[in-house]
Structures are given as structure tokens and as C-alpha cells.
Backbone as CSV, one residue per row, in Angstrom:
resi,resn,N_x,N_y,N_z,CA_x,CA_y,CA_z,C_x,C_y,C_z
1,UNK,-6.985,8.287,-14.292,-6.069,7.545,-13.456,-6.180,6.062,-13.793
2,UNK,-5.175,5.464,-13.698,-4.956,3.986,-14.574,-4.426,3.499,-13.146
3,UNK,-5.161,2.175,-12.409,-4.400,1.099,-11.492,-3.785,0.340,-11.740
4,UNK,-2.854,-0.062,-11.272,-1.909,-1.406,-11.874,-1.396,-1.737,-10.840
5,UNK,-1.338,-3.142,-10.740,-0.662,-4.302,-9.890,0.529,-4.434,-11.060
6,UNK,1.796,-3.997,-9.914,3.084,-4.833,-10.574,3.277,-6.502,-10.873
7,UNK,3.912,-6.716,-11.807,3.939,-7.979,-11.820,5.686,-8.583,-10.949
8,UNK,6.273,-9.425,-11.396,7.528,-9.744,-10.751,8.880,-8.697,-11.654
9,UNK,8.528,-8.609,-12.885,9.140,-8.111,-13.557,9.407,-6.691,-13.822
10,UNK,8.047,-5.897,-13.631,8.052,-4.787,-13.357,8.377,-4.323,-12.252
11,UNK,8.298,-5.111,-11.193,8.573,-4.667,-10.424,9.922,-4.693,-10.191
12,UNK,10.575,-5.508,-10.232,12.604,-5.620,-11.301,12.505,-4.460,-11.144
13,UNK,11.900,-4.061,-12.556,12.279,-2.526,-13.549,11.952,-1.301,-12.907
14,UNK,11.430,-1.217,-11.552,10.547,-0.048,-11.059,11.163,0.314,-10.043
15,UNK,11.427,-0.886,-8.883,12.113,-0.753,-8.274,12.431,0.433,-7.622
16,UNK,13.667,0.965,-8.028,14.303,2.511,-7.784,13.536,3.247,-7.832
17,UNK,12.686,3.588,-9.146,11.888,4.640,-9.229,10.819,4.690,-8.123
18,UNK,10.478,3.554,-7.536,9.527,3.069,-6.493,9.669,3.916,-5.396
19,UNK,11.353,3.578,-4.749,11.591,3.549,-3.607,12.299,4.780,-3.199
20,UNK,12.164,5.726,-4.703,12.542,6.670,-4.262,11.435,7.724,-4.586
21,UNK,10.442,7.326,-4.934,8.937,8.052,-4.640,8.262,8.031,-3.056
22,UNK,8.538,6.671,-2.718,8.212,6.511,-1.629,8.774,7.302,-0.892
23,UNK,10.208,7.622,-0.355,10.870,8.126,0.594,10.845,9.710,0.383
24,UNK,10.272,9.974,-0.600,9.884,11.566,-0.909,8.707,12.398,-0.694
25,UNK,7.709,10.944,-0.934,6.612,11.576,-0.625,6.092,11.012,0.702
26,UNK,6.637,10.241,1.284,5.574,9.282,2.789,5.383,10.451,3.534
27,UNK,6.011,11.294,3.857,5.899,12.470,5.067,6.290,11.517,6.588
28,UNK,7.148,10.770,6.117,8.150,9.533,7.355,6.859,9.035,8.157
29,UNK,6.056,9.213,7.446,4.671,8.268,8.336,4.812,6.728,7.881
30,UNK,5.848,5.968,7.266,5.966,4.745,6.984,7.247,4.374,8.290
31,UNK,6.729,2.572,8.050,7.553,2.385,9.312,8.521,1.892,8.473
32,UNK,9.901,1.709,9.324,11.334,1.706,8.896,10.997,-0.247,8.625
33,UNK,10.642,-0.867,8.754,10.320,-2.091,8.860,9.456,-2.606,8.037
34,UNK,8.508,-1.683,7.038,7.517,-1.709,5.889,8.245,-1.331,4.945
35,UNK,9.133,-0.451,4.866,10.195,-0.239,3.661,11.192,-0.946,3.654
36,UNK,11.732,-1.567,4.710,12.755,-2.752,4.656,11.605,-3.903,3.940
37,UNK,10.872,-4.980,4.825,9.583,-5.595,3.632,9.556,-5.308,2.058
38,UNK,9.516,-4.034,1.670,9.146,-4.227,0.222,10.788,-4.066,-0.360
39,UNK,12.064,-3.566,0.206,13.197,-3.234,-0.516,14.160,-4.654,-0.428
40,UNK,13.266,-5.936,0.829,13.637,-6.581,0.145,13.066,-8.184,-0.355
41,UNK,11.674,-7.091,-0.777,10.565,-8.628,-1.162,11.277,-9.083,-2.808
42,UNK,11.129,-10.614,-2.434,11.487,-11.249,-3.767,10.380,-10.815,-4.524
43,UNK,10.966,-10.612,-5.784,9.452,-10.490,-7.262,8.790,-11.535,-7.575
44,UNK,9.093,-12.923,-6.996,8.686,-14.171,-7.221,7.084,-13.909,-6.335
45,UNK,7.244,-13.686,-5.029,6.185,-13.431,-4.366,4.508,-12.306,-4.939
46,UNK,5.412,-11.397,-6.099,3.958,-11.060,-6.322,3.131,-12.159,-7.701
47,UNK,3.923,-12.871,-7.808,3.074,-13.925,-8.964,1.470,-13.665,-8.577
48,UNK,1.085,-13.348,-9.765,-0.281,-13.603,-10.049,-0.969,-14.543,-9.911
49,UNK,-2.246,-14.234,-9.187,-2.982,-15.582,-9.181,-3.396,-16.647,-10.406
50,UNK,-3.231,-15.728,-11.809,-3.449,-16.607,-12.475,-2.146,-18.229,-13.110
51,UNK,-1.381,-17.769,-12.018,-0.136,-18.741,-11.907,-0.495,-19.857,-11.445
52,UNK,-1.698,-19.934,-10.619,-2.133,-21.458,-10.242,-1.495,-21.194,-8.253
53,UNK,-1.035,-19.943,-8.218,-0.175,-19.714,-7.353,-0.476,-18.523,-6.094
54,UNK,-1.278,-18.371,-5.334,-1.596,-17.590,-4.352,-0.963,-16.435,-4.441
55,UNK,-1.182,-15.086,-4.380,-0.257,-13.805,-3.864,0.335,-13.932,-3.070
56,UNK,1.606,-13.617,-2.252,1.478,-13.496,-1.087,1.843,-11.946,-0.415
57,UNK,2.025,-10.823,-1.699,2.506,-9.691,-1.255,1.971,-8.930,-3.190
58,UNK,1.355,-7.652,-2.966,0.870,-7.012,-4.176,1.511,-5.554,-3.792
59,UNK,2.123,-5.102,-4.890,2.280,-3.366,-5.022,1.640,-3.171,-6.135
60,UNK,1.049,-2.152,-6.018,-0.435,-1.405,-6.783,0.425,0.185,-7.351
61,UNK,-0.097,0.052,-8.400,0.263,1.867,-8.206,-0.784,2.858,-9.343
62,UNK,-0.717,4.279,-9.363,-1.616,4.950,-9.672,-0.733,5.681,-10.758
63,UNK,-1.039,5.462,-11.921,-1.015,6.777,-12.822,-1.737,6.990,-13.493
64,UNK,-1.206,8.708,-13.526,-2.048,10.143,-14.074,-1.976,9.725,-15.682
65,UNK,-3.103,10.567,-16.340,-3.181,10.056,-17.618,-1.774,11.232,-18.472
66,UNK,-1.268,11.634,-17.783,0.178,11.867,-18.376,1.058,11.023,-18.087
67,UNK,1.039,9.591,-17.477,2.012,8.773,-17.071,2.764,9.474,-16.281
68,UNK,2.536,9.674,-15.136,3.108,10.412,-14.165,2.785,9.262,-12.743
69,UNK,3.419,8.857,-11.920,3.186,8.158,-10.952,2.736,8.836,-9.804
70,UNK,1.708,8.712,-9.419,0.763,9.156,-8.656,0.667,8.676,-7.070
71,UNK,0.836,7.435,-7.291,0.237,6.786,-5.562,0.798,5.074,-5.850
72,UNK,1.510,4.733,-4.873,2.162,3.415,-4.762,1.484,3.127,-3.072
73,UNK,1.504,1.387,-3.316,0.820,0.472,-2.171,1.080,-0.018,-2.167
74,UNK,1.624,-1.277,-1.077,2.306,-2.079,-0.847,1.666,-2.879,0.356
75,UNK,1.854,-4.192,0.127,0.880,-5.183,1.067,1.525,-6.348,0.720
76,UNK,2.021,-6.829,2.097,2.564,-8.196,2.145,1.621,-9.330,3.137
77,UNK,1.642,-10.277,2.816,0.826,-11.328,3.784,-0.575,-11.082,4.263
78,UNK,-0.987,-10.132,3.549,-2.406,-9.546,3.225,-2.384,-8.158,4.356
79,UNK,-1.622,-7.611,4.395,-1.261,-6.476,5.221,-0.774,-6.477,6.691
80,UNK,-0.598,-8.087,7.007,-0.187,-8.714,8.500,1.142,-8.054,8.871
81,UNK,2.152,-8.628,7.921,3.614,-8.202,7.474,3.980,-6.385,7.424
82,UNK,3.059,-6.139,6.250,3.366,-4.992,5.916,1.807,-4.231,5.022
83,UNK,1.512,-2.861,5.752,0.908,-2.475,4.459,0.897,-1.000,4.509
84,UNK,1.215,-0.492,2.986,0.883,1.518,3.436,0.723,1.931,1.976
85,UNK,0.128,2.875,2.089,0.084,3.644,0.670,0.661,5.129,0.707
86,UNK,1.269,5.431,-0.323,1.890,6.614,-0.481,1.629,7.241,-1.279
87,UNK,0.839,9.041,-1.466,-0.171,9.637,-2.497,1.186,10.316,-2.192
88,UNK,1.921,10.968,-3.504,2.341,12.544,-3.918,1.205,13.661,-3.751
89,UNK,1.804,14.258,-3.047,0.907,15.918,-2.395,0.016,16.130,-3.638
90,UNK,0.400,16.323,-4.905,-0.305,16.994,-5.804,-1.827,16.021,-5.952
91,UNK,-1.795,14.875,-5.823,-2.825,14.366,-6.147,-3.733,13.731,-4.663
92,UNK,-3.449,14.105,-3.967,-3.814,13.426,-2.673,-5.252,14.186,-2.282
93,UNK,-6.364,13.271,-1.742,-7.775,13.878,-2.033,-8.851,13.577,-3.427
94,UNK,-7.734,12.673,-4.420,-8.551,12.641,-5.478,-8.469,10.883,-5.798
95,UNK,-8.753,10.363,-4.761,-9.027,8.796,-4.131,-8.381,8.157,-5.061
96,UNK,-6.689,8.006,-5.502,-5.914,7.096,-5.610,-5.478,6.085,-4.709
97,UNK,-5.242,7.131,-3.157,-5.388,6.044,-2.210,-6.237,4.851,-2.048
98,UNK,-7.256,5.352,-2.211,-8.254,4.494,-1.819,-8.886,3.137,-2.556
99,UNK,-8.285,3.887,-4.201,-8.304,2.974,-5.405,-7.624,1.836,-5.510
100,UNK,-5.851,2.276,-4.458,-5.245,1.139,-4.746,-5.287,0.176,-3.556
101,UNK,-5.937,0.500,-2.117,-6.347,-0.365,-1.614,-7.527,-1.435,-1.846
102,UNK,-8.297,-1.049,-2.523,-9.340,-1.499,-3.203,-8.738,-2.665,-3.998
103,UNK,-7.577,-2.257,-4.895,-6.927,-2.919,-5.769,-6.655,-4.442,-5.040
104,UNK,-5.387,-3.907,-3.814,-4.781,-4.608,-3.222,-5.659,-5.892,-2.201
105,UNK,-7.072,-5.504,-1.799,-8.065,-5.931,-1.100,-8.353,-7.062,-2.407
106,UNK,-9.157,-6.430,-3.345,-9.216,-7.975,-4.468,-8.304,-8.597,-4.857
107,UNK,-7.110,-8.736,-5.178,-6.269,-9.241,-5.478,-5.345,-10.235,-4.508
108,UNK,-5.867,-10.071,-3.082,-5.005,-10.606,-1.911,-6.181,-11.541,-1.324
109,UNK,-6.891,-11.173,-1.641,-8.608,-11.559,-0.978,-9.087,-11.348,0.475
110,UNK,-8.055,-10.422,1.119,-8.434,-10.023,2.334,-7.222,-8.973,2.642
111,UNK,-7.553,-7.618,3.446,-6.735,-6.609,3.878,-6.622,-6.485,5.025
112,UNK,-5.470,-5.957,5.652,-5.615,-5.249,6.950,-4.368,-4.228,7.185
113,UNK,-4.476,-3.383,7.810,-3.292,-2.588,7.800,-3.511,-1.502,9.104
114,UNK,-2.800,-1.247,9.395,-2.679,0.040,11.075,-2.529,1.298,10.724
115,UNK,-3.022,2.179,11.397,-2.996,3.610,10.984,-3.204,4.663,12.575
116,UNK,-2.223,5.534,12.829,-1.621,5.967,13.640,-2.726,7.222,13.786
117,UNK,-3.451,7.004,14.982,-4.888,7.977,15.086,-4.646,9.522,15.101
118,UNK,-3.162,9.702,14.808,-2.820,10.938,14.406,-3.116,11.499,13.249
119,UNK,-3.256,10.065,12.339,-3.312,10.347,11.026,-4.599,10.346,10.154
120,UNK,-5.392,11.375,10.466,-6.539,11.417,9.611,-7.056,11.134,8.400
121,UNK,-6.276,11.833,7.502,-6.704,11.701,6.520,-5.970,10.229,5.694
122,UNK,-5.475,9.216,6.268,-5.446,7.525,5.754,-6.392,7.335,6.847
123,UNK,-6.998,7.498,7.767,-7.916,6.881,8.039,-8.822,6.802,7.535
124,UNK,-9.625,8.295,6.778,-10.674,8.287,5.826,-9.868,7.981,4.654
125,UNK,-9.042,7.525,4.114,-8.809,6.760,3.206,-9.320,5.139,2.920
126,UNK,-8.745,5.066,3.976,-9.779,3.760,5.217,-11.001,2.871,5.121
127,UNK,-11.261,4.148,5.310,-12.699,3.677,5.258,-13.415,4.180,3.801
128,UNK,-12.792,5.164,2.634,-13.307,5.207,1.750,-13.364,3.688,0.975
129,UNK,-12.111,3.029,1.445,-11.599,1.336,0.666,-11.844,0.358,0.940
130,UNK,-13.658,0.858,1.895,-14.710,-0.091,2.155,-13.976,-1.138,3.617
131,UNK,-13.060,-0.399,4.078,-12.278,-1.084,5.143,-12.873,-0.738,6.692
132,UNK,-12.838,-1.568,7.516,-13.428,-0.923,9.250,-12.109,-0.727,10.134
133,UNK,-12.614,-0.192,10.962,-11.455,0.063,12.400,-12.379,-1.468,12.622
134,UNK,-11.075,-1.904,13.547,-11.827,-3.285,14.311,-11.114,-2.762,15.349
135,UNK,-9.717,-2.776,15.978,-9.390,-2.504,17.228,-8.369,-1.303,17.071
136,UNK,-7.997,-0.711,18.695,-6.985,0.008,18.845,-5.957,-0.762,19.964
137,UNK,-4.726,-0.214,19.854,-3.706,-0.777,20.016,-2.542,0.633,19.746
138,UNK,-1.212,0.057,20.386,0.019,1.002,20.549,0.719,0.663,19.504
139,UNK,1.085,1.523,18.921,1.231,1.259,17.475,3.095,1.205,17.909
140,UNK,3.906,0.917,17.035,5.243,0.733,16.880,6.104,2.376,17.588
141,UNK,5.398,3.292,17.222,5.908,4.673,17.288,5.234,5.203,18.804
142,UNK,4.947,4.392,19.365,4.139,4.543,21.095,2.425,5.248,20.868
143,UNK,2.239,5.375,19.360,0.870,5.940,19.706,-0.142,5.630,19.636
144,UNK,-1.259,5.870,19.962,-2.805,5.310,19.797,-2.964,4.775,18.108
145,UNK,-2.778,3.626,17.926,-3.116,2.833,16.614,-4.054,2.005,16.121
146,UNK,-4.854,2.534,15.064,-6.452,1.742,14.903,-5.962,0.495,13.463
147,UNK,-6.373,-0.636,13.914,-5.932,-1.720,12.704,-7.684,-1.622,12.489
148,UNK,-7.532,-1.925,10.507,-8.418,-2.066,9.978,-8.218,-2.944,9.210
149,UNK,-9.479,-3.727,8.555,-9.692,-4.994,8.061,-10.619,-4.513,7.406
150,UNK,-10.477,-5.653,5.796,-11.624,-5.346,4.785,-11.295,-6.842,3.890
């Protein structure tokens, strides 16, 4: 499995293919308001730090060593704004998730993101990506919601 942070350009070129991985594989556990965020983040915003120029939003993604796209992440304003990761069924369990939060955590220099205590298995995603529960809270969808920070 190969990680990669999009750059502004790739992310241009990916785009579609992105956003229509996403909406196939989320299992509608993304909020309607995190996919609006990335469908319509400028590409200027993921400039690299080596631009002299702060992140202010990173998409990460995972591919299989057949070049097959595996797991996309998305994090804006260090996950304040927006943050979620999306594993395709086939590979889910074999810590892409967790890889590209990891990703997204160094590259932003700080994470945080909410996760709906329904949802188990991103929570131990969670915490595999060296991340804590700090509080709970009512999440957007009325339910018990744990924000984590790393």
C-alpha cells in the first residue's frame, strides 16, 4: 500500500474519480456538509508546506500495489471544518484508514475529527492513528458523538 497526499494539481485530475469513490463507498456515514467542503475546496489550499505556505486542508489517499484506490481522507482546517476517511469494503481492516490519518496528522501538524458512537469500527481506527476521544457531544445527525484529537 502506497500513501499519498494530493497535491493542487492532482487533485484537478482526481477529482471525479474521488468523489465518486467516496459516495460509493462511505456507507452515508459522511456528513452532507464534509462532502460539500471537499467538492468545493480550492486546490490552492492544499499547497504544500514546502511552499513557504501552511496547509490549510490535505486529501491523503491509499493505493493497492495494483494501483487500485483503496482509502481517501480528507481534512480541512486541521479537521475543525471537515474530516473523514473512506476505506472500500474490500480492504477495510487492513489499516489504510489509519495510515492516512497518520498521514493527514503530520502534514497538518495537528488532527481532530468526530465520530458517531454508533460507529465502531472508525473509532478503533481512531485510536489505531495514535488519536484520543477528548469529549462527547450531539453530533449533527442527533447522536452520541465522540471528537478526537491527535
Amino acid at each position: 500500500m502506497q500513501v499519498k497526499l494530493l497535491t493542487p494539481a492532482q487533485w484537478s485530475a482526481a477529482k471525479e474519480k474521488v468523489t465518486r469513490f467516496l459516495y460509493r463507498h462511505s456507507d452515508n456515514r459522511i456528513t452532507n456538509a464534509a462532502l460539500v467542503a471537499l467538492r468545493e475546496l480550492p486546490p490552492a489550499q492544499l499547497a504544500d508546506s514546502r511552499s513557504g505556505e501552511a496547509p490549510t486542508a490535505a486529501i491523503a489517499v491509499a493505493i493497492s500495489s495494483s494501483g487500485k484506490l483503496m482509502a481517501c481522507a480528507f481534512a480541512e482546517d486541521c479537521g475543525e471544518r471537515a474530516c473523514f476517511v473512506v476505506v472500500s469494503p474490500e480492504y477495510r481492516g487492513q489499516g489504510a484508514g489509519s495510515a492516512l490519518m497518520r498521514a493527514l496528522r503530520r502534514h497538518l501538524g495537528s488532527l481532530t475529527c468526530t465520530v458517531a458512537a454508533d460507529n465502531a469500527q472508525s473509532m478503533a481506527m481512531c485510536f489505531r492513528a495514535g488519536m484520543k476521544a477528548v469529549s462527547l457531544h450531539t453530533g449533527p445527525t442527533g447522536k452520541p458523538t465522540l471528537r478526537f484529537e491527535g
